[in-house]
C-alpha positions as CSV (number, residue, x, y, z in Angstrom):
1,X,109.9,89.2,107.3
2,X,112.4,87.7,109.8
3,X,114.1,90.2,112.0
4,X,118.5,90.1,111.7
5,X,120.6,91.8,114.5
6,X,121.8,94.8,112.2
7,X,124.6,94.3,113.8
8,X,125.1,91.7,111.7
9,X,125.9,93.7,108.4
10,X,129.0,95.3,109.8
11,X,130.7,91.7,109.2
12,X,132.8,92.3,106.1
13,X,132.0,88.8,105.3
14,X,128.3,88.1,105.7
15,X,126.5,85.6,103.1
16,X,123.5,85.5,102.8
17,X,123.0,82.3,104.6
18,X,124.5,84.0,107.2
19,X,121.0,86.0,107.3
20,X,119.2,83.0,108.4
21,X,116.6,83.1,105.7
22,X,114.9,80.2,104.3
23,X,113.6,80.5,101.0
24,X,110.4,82.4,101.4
25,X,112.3,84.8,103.6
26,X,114.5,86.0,100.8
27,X,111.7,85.6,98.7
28,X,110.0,88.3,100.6
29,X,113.0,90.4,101.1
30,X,113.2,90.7,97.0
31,X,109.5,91.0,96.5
32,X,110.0,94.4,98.4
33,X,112.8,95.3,96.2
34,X,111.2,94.4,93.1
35,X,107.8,96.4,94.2
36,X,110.0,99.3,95.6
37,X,112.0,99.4,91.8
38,X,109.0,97.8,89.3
39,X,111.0,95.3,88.1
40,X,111.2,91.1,88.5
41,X,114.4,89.7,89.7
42,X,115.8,86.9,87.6
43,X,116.4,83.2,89.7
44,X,116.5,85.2,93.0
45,X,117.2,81.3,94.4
46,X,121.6,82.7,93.7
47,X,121.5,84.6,95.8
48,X,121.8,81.4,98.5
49,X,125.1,81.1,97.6
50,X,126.2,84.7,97.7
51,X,127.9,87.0,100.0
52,X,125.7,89.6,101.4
53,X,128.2,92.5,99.4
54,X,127.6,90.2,96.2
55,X,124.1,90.2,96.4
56,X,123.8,93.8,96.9
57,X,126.1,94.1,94.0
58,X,124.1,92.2,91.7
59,X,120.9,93.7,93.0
60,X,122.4,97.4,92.8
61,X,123.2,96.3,88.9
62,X,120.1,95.2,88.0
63,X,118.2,98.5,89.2
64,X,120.5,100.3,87.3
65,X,119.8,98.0,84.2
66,X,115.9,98.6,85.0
67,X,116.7,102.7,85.6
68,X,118.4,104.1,82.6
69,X,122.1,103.3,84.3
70,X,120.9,105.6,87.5
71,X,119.7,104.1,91.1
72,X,116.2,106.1,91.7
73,X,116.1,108.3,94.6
74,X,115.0,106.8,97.9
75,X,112.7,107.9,100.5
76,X,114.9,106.9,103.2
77,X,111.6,106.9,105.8
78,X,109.8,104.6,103.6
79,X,112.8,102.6,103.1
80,X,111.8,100.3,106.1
81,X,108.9,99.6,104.7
């Protein structure tokens, strides 16, 4: 997966183009989500269009959908990958 400057994500108004990922990029970045939280994201293509805080919105929302309302705990030291 590409590599972004974390510094990056203190920009209140990051999109996710801003990220510099092409297609297969983000594809990668939600095939981690979707094997960290067993679930498949729906058209993860919007997410092109988004601001970074709207994507993590939307992503946050549909864990909870797939989780009973709660957000699982997280290993934080597998978190990276």
């Amino acid at each position: 997966m590409a590599e972004v400057d974390p510094e990056k994500f203190k920009q209140a108004d990051l999109t996710v183009a801003d990220l510099k990922l092409d297609s297969l990029g983000l594809l990668e970045m939600l095939f981690e989500v979707e094997d960290k939280f067993g679930f498949q994201i729906a058209d993860p293509m919007r997410f092109l269009t988004m601001s970074f805080s709207e994507m993590v919105a939307d992503i946050e929302a549909s864990v909870r959908e797939h989780h009973n309302g709660q957000l699982p705990a997280m290993d934080v030291a597998q978190a990276g990958g």
